[in-house]
N, C-alpha and C positions, 0 to 999 in steps of 0.2 A: 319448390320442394314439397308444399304444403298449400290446400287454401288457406287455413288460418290457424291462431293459436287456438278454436275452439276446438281442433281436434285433440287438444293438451290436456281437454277436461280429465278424461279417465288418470290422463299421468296424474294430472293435481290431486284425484280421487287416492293415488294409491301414495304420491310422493310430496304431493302441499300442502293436504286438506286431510285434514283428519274427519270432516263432519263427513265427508263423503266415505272415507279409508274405513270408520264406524261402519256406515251401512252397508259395507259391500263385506267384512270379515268379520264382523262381530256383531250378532242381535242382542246380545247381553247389555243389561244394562252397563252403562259406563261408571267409573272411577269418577267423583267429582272434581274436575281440574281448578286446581287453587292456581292463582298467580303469584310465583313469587321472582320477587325482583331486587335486584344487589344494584348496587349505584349507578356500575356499568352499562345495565341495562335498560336505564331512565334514559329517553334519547328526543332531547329537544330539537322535533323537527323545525321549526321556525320560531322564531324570536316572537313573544307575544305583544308585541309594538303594533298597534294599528298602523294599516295603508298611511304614511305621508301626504300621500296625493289623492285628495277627494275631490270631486266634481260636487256641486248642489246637495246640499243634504235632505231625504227623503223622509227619514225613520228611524228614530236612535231608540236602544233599551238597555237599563243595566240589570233590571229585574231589582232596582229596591226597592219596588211594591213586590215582590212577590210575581205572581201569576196576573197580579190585576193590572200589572206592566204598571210604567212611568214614562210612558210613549207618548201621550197627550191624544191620544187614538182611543183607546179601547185594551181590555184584557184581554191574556192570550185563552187559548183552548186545549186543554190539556187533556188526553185520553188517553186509555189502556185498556186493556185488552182482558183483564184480570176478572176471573167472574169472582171474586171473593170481596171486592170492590174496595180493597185495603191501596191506599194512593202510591202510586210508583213513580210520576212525576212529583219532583217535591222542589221547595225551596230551599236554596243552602247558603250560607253567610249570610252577615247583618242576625243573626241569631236565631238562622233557621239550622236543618239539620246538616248532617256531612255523610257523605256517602261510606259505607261501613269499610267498603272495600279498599277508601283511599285512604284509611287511616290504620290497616293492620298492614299495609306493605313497608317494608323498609326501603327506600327512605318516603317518607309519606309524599303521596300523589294529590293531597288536598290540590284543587286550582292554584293556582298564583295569576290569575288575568286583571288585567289592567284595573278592574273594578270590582275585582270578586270580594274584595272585604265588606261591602254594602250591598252582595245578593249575587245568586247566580241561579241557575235552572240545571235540575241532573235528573235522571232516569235510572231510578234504584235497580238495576233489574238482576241485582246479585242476590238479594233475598227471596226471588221467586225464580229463575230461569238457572238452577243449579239439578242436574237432571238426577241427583240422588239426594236430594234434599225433599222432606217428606208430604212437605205443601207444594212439590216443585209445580210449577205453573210457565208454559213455553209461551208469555207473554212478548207483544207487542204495544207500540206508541206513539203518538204524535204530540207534538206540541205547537198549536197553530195560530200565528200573529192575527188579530186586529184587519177586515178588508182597509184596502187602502188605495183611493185614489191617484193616480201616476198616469195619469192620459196627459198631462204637459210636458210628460219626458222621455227624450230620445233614445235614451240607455236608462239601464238600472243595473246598477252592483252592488251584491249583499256583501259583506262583510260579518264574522261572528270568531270568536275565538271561542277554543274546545278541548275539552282533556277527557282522554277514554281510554280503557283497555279492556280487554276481550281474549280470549279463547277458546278453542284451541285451533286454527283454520289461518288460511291466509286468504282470506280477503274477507270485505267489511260489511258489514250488513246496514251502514249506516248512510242515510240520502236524505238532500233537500229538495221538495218538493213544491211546486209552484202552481196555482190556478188561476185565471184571469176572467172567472167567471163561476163565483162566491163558492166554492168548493167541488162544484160540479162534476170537474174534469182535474187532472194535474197531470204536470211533465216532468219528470223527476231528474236529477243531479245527481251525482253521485256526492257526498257527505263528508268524507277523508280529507278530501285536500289532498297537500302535497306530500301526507303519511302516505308512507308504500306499505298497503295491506301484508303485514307476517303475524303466525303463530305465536301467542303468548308476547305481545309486545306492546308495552305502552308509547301511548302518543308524545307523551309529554305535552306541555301548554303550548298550544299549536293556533295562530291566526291562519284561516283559509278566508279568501275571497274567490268569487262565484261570479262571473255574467249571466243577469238572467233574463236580460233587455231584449231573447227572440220570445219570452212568454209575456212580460211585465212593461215592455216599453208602451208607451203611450194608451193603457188599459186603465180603467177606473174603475174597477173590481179586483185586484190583487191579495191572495194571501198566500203567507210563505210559511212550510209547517216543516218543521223537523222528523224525520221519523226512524225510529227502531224496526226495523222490518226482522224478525226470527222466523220467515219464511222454510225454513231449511228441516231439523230433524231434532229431536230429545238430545241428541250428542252435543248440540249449539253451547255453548258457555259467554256469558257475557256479563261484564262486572259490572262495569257503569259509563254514563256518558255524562260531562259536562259542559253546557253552554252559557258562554254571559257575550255584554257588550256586542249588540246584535244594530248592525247600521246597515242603511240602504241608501245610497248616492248615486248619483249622476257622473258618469266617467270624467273627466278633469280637463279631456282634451277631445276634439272633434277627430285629428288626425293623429295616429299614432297605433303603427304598426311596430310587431317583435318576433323576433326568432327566440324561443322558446328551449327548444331540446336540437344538438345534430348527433345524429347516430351515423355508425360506418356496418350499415345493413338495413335490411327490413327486419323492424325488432318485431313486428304483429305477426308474422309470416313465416319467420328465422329469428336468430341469433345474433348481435354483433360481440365484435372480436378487438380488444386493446391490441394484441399481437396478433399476425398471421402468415404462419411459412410462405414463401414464396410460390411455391407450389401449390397450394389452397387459395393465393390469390385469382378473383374472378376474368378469365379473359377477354382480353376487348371486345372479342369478336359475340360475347354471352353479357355483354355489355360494362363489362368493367368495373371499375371501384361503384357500390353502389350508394349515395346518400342520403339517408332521411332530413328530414327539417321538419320541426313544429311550429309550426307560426299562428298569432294570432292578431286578430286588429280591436285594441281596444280603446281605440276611439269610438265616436258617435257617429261618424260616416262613412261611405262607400271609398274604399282607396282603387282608384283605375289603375291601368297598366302596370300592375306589380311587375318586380323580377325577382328573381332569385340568382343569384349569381355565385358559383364556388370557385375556389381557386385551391390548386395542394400544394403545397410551399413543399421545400426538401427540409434537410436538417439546420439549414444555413438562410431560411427564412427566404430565400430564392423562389417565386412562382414557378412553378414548370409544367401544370397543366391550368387551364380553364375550362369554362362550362357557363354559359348562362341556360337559363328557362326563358321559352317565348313569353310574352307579356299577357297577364292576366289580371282579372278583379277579384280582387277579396271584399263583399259584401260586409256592412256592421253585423255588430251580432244581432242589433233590431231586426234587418232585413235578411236574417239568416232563412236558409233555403228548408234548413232542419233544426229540429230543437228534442231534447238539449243542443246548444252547440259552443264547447268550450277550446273549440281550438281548432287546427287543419294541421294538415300530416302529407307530404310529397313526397317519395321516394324518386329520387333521381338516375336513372342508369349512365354516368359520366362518359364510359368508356376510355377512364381510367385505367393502364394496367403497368403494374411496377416495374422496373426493370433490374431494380439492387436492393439490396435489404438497409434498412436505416430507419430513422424517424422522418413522418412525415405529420405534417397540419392541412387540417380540415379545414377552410375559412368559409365562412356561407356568409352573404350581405343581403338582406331584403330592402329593396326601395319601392317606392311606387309616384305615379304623379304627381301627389299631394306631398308640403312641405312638413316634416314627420316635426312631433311636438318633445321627442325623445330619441334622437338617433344612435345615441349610445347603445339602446337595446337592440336594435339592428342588424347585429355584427355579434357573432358567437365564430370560438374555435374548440376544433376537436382532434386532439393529440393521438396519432396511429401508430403503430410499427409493423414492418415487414421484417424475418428473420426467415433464416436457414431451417429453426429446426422448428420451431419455438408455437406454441397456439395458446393463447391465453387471454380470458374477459377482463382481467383486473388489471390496474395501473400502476404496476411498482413503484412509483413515488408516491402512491396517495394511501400507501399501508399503513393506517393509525389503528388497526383493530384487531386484539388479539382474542380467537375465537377460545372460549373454553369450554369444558365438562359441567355438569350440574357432578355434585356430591354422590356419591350411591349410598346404598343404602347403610353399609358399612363404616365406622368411622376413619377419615382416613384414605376413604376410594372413589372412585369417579363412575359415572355411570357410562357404559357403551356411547361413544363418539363419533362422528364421521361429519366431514365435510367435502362435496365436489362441485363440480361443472358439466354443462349441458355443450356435446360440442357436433357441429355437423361436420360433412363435407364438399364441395362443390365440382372439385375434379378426382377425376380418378389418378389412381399410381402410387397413391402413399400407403406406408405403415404405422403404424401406433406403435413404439416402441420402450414407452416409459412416461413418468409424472414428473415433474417440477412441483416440489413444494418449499415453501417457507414456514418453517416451525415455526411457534414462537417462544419467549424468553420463558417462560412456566413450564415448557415440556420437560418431562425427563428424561433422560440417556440410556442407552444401553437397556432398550425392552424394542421386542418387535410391534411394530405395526404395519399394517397390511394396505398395499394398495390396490385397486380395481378398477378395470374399464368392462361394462357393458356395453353392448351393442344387440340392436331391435328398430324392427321398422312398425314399430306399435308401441310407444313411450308407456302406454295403460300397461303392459304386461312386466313391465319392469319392478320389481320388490326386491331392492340390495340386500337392506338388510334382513329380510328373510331369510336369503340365502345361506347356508351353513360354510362354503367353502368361496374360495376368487371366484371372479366370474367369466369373462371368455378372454380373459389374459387378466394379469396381474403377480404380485409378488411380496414376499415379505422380509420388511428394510429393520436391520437393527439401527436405533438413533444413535447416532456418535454424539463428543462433545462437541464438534466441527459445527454440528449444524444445527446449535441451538444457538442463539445473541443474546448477549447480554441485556440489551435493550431492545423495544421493537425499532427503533432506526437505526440499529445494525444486524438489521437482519441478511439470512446469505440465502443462495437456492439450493437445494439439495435433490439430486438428480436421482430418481430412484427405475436400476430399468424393470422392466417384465421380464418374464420368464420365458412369456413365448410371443412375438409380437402378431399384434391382429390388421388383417389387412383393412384399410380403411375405403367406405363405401358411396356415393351419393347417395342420399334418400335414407339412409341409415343415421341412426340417435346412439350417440356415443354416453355413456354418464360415467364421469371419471371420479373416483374419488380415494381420498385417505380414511382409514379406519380404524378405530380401536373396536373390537367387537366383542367383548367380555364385561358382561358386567358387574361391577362393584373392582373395578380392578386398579391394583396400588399404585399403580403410574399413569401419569396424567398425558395426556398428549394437546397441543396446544396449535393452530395455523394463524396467520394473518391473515388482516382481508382490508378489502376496501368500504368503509362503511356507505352505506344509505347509497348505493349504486348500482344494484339489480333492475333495471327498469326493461330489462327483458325476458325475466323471467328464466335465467339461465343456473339457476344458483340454490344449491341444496344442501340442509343440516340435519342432523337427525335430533329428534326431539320427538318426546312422549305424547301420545294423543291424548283423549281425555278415557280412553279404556283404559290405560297405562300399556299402549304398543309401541313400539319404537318404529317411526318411518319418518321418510326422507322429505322435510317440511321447505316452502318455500323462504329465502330470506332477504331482508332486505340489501347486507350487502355482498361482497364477493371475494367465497375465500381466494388466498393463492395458492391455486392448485391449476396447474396446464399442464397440456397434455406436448407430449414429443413423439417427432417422426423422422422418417427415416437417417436418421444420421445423429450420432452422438452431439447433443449440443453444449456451446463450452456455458460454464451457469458461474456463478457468484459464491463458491463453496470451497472452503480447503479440500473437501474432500473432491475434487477436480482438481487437478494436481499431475506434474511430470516428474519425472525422477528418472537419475542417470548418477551413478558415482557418487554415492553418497551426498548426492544434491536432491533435495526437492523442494519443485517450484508450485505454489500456489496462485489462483486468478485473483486476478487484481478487484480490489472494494471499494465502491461499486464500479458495476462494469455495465451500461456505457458509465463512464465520468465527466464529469463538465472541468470543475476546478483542480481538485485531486485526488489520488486517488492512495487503496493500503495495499503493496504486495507484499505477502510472506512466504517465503522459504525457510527449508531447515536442512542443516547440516547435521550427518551422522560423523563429521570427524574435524578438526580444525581445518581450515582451508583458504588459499589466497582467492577472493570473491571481486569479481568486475560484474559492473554492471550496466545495459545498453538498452536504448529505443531506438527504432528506426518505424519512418513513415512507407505509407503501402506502396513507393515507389523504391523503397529497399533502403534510402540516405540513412547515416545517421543524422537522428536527431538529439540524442542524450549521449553523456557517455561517463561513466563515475566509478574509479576507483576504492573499492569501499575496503580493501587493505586483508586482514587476513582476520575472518571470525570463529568464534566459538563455537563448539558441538551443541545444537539447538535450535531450538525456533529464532525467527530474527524478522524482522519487518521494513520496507521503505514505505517513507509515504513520497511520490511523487508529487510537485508541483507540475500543475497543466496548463496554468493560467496563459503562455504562449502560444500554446499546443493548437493548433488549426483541428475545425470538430474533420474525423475520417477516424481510420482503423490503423493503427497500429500494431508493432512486435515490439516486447520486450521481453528483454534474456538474462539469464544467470551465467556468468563464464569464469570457469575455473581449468586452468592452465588447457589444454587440447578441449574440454568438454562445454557445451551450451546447449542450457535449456530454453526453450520460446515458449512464449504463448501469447496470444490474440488481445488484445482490448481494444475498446472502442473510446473516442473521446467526442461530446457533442457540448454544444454552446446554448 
């Protein structure tokens, strides 16, 4: 569809990156972007617990000298960039200073790392890299270990925990760098870790570890420097970084391969998909379900004849297709062919292709020659679905995140909101004919909000919220009480269609999204999402740049918002609903269901009320007299725990009259 996601820059220019969005729409100076941050927004990407498993120890620091380390080596090297020559590297704990910026955010961002009470190392660059601040200064830094002899060792892995935040841009300006021949030369790392680069987001106290055994292994000249790169523009905003607890070991084990990440796409290239209509499924014959795998070998030697092997299970844990890969070497990262080299990436073409809609499992196994030192890591699964109508990146069971409004200005009101998704397509014949969203429990009722799908075969030209009116289809949903939850884990879908549907194209970029598009306005509007699960860059929020503009930022996780084709699909909402004679029948909660599930119906008048399942072979399988009810809402909760996973019908029946409708049950 695409060579790569480098063609996405200009999108990220108008819809990720505000550093970019700045120079292309506004030469004014910028609005100083402050970071503010509520509880919610603190997001500990990993447990700041050092590695378990260390191989030979290399090089430990906590910084409770200071800069003049406590490494038994030598002091570090601190630079910047600053011609006013006022120190920007400094020391913090043990009674040195605190970064200004981690002490006016609520709730305070000071470190918490393993050692930080006896010293850490941070990079002030909030009091000089603020681009309307009147000394502002677009500074840069390094901070550079001590050389260090490592020519007796096979591997080296750094290790260091770190806490930073940054604005306004989604991606990071922060990398480790590496020389194996006294500074001369470096090969640079990327710096994050396992922080997925978003606008305005702090790290929280975050352990990364690094292989850096294709620059460092068996070298006796090695240093390792941190560094601030502000490469980019005046728009750059960046608060602070902090580093402590900085080791360098020897891997643990000689053998020892892992499968990493399995995606159901090419994420560099494309998009993957939690759900995908049958009809958008890839034909065998264009090669079929496609799979990625990331694998790395982080032992200290060569692994011969790997494989890769997948299998797609049905909903019933049944294999029904396989696939291996011919046999191949994965080299150490010593003896890597390129460096950086932090991992490998396969896209698989299976020739897989579905035949029904349901859930399926992804299982990918790496083996190789050698007897593995960890085989637990070997073995990753990846949860899909195929449906009728249905296209969606997020995982309805893994909604813990409810997106909300920043404040406006106003007291009282919310500022302009939106949330969407990035969606392709691979075969022709479909239409676009509406969103699937999940509110969530904070939205209010009864005010319009507006949905829109775009479409362009040039992602850079796209500006939502510029736009004054829908864009090449969309429509505007007043919220009922239906289809807000009390709690985010009972959340419903809520089916919103278009006005006018668009036909869907290959090669075309769809951006679907929910909006509120007024600003300072008294009703809040609220989605779910799936957090810290964007790894393909398919996932957009609107938030303020540092001019104070409003566009479409990347994020790290994904709201729920899908998009729907051609055929009404049945969704998880009262407001999907039958009606006949004073009966109406609501979809069953949740739907699919494993153990049980809520139907409600309501009666406009008193009524004798029976009620039945039967399985897709037509039998009954339930059958319950529920006697004669009241004028009103009324609910069953169904036990399933019998219930064989497949699709079932259940009905409402009142004397001649029955209502149906569809559920699914899975195991």
């Amino acid at each position: 569809m695409r060579t790569s996601k480098l063609t996405l820059l200009l999108f990220t220019a108008l819809l990720g990156s505000s550093v970019m969005a700045q120079s292309i729409i506004d030469t004014q100076p910028a609005v100083s972007p402050i970071l503010t941050i509520s509880t919610d927004d603190v997001i500990v990407h990993e447990n700041n617990t050092p590695s378990p498993m260390r191989g030979a120890s290399l090089f430990s620091e906590t910084f409770s000298a200071g800069f003049a380390g406590d490494n038994g080596v030598g002091p570090w090297d601190a630079f910047d960039s600053s011609p006013t020559g006022v120190e920007i590297w400094k020391a913090g704990g043990n009674g040195g200073q605190v970064p200004v910026n981690f002490t006016f955010a609520s709730p305070s961002l000071v470190p918490q790392f393993t050692t930080s009470a006896n010293g850490y190392a941070f990079f002030d660059a909030y009091r000089f890299n603020q681009p309307t601040l009147p000394t502002y200064e677009s500074v840069l830094g390094t901070l550079t270990s001590p050389s260090l002899d490592l020519s007796a060792s096979p591997s080296v892995i750094l290790e260091y925990q770190q806490n930073f935040a940054y604005c306004c841009f989604s991606f990071s300006p922060l990398t480790v760098e590496v020389s194996n021949d006294g500074g001369f030369s470096w090969v640079v790392f990327p710096g994050e870790g396992s922080f997925l680069p978003d606008a305005n987001t702090s790290s929280g106290n975050l352990t990364t570890i690094i292989d850096i055994s294709c620059i460092a292994a068996f070298q006796s000249d090695v240093m390792v420097r941190f560094a601030y790169n502000n490469a980019f523009d005046q728009f750059f905003g960046f608060y602070s970084w902090c580093i402590d607890d900085v080791y360098l070991y020897e891997a643990p084990s000689d053998n020892d391969i892992e499968v990493i990440q399995v995606t159901n796409g090419d994420v560099f290239n494309d998009w993957e998909y939690r759900v995908t209509p049958l009809s958008q499924a890839r034909y065998a014959v264009d090669g079929g379900l496609m799979v990625g795998v990331v694998y790395s070998n982080k032992g200290s030697e060569d692994q011969t004849n790997a494989i890769i092997s997948i299998d797609v299970l049905d909903n019933g844990g049944s294999s029904i297709f396989n696939y291996m890969t011919p046999a191949f070497d994965i080299p150490s990262n010593g003896n890597a062919l390129t460096c950086p080299h932090l991992s490998d990436t396969v896209y698989i073409d299976t020739g897989f292709e579905p035949s029904a809609i349901g859930e399926y499992t992804i299982s990918v196994n790496i083996t190789s020659d050698q007897a593995d030192a960890s085989p637990l890591d070997n073995t990753m699964d990846k949860s899909i679905e195929y449906t009728d109508f249905v296209y969606g990146h997020d995982n309805e069971n893994l909604l813990t995140l409810e997106y909300r409004p920043d404040a406006g200005a106003s007291a009282g009101t919310f500022d302009k909101f939106g949330l969407g998704n990035i969606f392709t397509v691979p075969n022709e014949g479909s239409e676009a004919n509406g969103v699937i969203v999940r509110f969530g429990p904070n939205t209010d009722v009864e005010w319009e909000v507006e949905v829109r799908i775009y479409e362009t075969d040039d992602l850079g030209s796209i500006n939502p919220v510029a736009d004054a009116g829908p864009g090449n289809a969309g429509a505007f949903y007043e919220i009922q009480i239906a289809d807000v939850p009390a709690t985010i884990a009972g959340s419903v879908e809520t089916w919103i269609e278009f006005e006018d549907p668009i036909d869907l194209l290959p090669g075309m970029f769809y951006f679907v999204c929910v909006i509120q598009d007024v600003e300072n306005s008294t009703s809040e509007l609220t989605v779910l999402g799936q957090p810290l699960s964007d790894t393909d860059n398919s996932s957009r929020v609107i938030a303020l740049t540092g001019n104070q503009e409003f566009y479409w930022f990347g994020d790290q996780g994904t709201p729920a918002v899908r998009l729907t084709m051609d055929g009404e699909p049945i969704v998880n909402s009262l407001t999907d609903v039958a009606a006949i004679d004073g009966v109406t029948l609501g979809q069953n909660m949740p739907n699919p269901a494993a153990n049980s599930t809520l139907i409600q119906y309501q009666l406009e008048r008193n009524l004798n009320i029976a009620f039945q399942v039967t399985d897709a072979q037509g039998r009954l399988v339930f059958d319950k007299k529920l006697g004669t009810k009241s004028v009103g809402q009324h609910s069953l909760e169904l036990d399933l725990t019998d219930f064989a996973p497949g699709v079932y019908q259940y009905s409402i029946i009142s004397g001649s009259s029955r209502l149906t409708k569809s559920m699914v049950v899975g195991k």
